[in-house]
C-alpha positions in Angstrom: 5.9 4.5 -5.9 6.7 6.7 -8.7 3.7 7.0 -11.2 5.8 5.9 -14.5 6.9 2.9 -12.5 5.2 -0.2 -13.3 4.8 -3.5 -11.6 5.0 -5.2 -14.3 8.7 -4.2 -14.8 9.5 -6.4 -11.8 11.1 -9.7 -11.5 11.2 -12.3 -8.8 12.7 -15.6 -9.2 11.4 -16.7 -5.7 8.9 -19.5 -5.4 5.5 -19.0 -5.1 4.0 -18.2 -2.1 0.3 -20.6 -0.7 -1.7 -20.0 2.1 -4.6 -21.9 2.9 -8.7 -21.3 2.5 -10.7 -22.4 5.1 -11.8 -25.5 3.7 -7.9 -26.3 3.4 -6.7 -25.2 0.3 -3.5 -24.1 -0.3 -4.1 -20.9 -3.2 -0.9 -19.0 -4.3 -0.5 -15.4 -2.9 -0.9 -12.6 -5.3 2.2 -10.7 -5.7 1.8 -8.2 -8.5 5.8 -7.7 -8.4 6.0 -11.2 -9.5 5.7 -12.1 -13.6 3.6 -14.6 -12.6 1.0 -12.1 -11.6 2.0 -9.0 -13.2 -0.3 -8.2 -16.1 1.4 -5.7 -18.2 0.0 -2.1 -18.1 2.3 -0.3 -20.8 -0.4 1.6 -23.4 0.1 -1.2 -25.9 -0.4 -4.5 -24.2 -3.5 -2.9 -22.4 -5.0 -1.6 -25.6 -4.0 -5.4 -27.0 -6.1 -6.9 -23.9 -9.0 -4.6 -24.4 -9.4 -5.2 -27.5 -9.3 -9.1 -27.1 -11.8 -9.1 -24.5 -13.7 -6.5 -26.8 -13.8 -9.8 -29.3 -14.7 -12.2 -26.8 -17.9 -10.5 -25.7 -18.7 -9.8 -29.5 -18.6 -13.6 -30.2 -20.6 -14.6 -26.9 -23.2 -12.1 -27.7 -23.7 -13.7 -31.3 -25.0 -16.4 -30.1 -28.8 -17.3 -28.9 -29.3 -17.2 -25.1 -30.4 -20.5 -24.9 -27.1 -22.1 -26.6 -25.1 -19.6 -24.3 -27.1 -21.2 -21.2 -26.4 -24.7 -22.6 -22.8 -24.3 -22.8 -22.4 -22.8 -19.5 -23.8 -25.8 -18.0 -21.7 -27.9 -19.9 -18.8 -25.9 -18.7 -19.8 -25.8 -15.3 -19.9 -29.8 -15.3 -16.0 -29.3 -15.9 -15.0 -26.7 -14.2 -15.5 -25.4 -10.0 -14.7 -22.2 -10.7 -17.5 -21.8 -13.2 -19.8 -23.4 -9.8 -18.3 -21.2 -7.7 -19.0 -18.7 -9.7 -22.5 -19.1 -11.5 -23.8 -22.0 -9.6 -25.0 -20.0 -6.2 -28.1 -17.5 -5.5 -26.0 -14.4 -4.1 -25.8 -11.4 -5.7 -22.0 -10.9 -5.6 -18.9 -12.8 -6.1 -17.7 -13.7 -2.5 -14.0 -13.2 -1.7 -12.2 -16.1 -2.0 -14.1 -16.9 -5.7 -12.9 -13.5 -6.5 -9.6 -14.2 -5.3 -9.6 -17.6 -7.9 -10.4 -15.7 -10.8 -7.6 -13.6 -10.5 -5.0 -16.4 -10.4 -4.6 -17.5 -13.8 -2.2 -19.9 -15.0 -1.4 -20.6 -11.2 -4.6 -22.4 -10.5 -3.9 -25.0 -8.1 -5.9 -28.1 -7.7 -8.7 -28.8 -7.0 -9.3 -26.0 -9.4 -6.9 -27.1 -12.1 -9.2 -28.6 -14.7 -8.8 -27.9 -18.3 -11.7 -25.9 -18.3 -11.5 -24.0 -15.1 -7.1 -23.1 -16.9 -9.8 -22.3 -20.2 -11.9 -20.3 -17.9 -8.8 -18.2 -16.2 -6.9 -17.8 -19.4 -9.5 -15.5 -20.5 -9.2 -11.8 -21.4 -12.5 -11.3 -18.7 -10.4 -12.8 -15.8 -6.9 -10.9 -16.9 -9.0 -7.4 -16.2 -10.0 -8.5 -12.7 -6.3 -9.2 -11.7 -5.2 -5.5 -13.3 -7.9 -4.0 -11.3 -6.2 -5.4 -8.1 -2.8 -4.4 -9.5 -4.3 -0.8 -10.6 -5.8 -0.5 -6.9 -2.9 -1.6 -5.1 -0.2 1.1 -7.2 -2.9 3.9 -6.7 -3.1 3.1 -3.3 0.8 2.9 -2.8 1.3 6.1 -5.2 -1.7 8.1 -3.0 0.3 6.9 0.2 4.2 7.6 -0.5 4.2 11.2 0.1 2.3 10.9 3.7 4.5 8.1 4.6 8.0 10.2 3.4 6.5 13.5 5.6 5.1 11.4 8.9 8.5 8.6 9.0 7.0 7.6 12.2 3.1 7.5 12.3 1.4 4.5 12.7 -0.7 3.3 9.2 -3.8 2.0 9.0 -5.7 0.2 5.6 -8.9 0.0 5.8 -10.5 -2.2 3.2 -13.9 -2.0 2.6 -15.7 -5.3 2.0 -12.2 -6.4 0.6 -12.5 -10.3 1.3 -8.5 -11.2 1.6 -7.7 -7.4 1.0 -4.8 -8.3 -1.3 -5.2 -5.1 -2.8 -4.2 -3.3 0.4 -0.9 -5.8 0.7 0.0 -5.3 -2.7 0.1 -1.6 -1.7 2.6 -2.4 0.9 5.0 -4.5 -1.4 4.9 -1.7 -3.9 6.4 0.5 -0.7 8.5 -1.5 0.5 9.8 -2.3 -3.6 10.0 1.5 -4.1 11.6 2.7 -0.5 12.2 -0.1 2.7 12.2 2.7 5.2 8.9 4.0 4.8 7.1 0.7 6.5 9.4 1.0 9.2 6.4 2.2 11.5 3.5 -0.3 13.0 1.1 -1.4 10.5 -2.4 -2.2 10.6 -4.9 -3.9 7.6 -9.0 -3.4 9.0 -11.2 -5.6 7.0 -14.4 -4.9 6.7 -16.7 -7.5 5.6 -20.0 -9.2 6.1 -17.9 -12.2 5.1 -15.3 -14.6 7.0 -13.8 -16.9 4.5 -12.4 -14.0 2.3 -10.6 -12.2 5.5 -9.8 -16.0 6.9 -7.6 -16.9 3.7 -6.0 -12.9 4.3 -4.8 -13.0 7.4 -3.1 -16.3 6.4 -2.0 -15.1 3.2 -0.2 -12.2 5.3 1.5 -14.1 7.7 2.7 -16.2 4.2 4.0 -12.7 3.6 6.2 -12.5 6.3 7.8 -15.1 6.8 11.9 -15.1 6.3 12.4 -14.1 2.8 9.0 -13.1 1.8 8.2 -9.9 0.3 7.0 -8.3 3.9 9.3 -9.8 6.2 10.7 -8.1 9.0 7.4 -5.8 9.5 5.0 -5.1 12.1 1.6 -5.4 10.4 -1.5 -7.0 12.0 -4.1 -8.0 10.7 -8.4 -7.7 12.1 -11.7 -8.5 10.3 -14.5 -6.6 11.6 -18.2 -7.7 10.3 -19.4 -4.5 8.6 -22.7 -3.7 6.9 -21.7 -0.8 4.6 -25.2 0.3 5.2 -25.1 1.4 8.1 -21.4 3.2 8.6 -21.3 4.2 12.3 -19.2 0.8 12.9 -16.5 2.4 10.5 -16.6 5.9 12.0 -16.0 4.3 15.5 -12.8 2.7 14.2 -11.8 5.5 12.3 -12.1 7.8 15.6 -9.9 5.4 17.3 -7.3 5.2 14.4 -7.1 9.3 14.5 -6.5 9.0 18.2 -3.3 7.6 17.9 -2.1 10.3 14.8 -2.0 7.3 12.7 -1.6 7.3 8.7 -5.1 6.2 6.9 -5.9 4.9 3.6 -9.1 3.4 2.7 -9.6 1.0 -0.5 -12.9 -1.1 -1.7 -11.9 -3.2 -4.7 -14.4 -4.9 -5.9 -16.7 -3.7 -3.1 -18.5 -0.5 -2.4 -18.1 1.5 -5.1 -19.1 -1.3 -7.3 -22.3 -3.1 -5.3 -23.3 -0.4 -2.9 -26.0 1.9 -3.4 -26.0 6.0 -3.9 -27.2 6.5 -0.4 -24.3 3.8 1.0 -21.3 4.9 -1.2 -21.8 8.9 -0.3 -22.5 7.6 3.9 -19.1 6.0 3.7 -17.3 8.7 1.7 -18.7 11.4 4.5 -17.6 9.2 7.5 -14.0 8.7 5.3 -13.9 12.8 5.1 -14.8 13.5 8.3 -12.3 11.7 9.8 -9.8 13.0 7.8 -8.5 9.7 5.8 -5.8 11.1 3.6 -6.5 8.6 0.4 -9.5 6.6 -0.5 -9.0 4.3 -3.8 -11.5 2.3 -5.1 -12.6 0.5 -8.2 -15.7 1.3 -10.5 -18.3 -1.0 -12.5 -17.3 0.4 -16.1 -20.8 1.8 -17.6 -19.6 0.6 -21.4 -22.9 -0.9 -22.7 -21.2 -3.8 -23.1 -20.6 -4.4 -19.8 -23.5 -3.7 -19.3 -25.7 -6.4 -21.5 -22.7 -9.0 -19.6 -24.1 -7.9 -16.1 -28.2 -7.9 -17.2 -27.7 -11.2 -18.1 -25.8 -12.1 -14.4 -27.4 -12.6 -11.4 -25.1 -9.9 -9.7 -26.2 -6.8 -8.6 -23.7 -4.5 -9.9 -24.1 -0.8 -10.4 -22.3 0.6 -14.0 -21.8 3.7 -12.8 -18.7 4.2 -14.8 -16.8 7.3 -13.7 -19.2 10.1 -14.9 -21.8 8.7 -12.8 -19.4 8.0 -9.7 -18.1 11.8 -9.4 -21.1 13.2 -8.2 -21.1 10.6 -5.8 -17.8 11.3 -4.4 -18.2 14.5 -4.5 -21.3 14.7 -2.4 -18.8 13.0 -0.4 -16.7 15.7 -0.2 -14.3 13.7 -2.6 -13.0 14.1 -6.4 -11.1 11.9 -8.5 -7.5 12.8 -8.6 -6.6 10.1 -10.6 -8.1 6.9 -12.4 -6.9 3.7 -14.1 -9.0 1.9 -16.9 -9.2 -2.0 -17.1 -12.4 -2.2 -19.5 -14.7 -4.0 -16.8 -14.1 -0.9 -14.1 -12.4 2.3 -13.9 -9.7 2.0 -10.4 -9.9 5.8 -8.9 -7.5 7.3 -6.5 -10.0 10.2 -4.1 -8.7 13.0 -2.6 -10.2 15.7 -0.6 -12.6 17.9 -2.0 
């Protein structure tokens, strides 16, 4: 995909497209072609966004902590997505939460309340669903050229702790948008993930994908979840020493994942295995380091690292990695890697 072309320019008249959860429910599919997803990325409707959530956080942090907790438990009576997301003990967001933030006006029920459409109206929740769309153009942009040079080698995503690694088949919609024939190969999304609900709801929102008239029909793409501790990488160097073996294609992508809640010691690990086995692109996002960002995280109980992009380099670089490209969306910075 060209990088002047935005998703947002897209339009698909189509109905939405649901897949099921584990527990049952049916949640629209993120298509980032569609306007119902598409957040616009032109350099005046992002600054307009940035600066509304700027405004948002200004008025939250007016007010006394114990009013804000007050309200939020208020809220939270009204709201699941407000349970789902402050109401457990983990230190992360799990997948399919993730995935309901980043639905906005398309909230189906049971998730439907006025306060949980309040909740995903938000500036805050509008970012998360650019980072996906940022990830998933960097990713397609990083992969066009390989894809045009090998027409017939196998690809492989890998998504690192990616839940329903949407990002990865955004990627492949923005292919097959920008040029049909460079999917024409066998396809296959890894998920890596300590979770299983997140990768349960993606391999059915895939299949959604491709069926007659979807945005993926007609390709070969399969779809495996493999439990993965990013801690200890030798699982993901296995895989990736099988994938070279057959003179595949390979991108790697962690949205929302490693770059973001891994440690020093685990990010640099998984870049080395990456480089070693010679993965062409790695895209990922980053926790923005904006001190702003930063009072919002102290006062979560989610272990995020602000690294913001100055602190992530080194990183990547140690790696054997640098940042060829990046995208900003306030809350993270999305990076496209390249060999050092």
């Amino acid at each position: 995909m060209p990088p002047n072309e935005s998703p947002s320019a897209y339009h698909s008249p189509r109905s939405l497209i649901f897949a099921s959860t584990r527990d049952g429910v049916a949640l629209p599919v993120i298509d980032v072609t569609d306007p119902r997803f598409a957040v616009p990325d032109d350099a005046d409707s992002l600054a307009r966004l940035f600066a509304q959530s700027t405004v948002e956080e200004r008025r939250n942090r007016r007010l006394p902590n114990f009013i804000m907790r007050f309200l939020l438990r208020r809220a939270m009576k009204q709201s699941l997505i407000l349970r789902a997301l402050f109401g457990g003990e983990a230190p992360f967001v799990d997948g399919v939460t993730t995935y309901l933030l980043k639905l906005g006006t398309e909230l189906p029920a049971p998730y439907d309340s006025p306060m949980d459409k309040r909740v995903a109206a938000s500036p805050h929740l509008t970012l998360l669903r650019l980072r996906t769309q940022q990830v998933a153009k960097l990713l397609a942009d990083g992969l066009a050229p390989q894809l045009l040079k090998a027409k017939s080698a196998p690809l492989h995503l890998v998504n690192i702790a990616g839940g329903p690694a949407i990002d990865s088949m955004n990627a492949l919609i923005l292919l097959r948008r920008h040029d049909g024939d460079l999917l024409r190969r066998p396809i296959v999304i890894h998920v890596l993930d300590r979770d299983d609900a997140g990768p349960f709801f993606g391999g059915n929102a895939l299949a959604a994908l491709m069926h007659d008239g979807a945005p993926l029909a007609g390709l070969k793409i399969d779809f495996r979840h493999r439990h993965y501790d990013w801690n200890t990488p030798e699982l993901l160097g296995a895989l990736l020493g099988e994938v070279n073996a057959s003179g595949a294609i390979v991108a790697a992508s962690s949205e929302g994942g490693l770059f973001e809640y891994g440690s020093d010691d685990a990010v640099v690990k998984n870049l080395t295995v990456l480089r070693t086995h010679r993965v062409g692109v790695v895209v990922g996002s980053v926790t923005s380091a904006d001190a702003g960002h930063r009072r919002r995280i102290t006062a979560t109980r989610f272990k995020l690292h602000p690294r913001g992009l100055d602190g992530f380099a080194p990183l990547a670089g140690r790696g054997g990695w640098h940042i060829a490209r990046s995208e900003p969306a306030q809350i993270s910075d999305q990076a496209l890697l390249a060999p050092a």
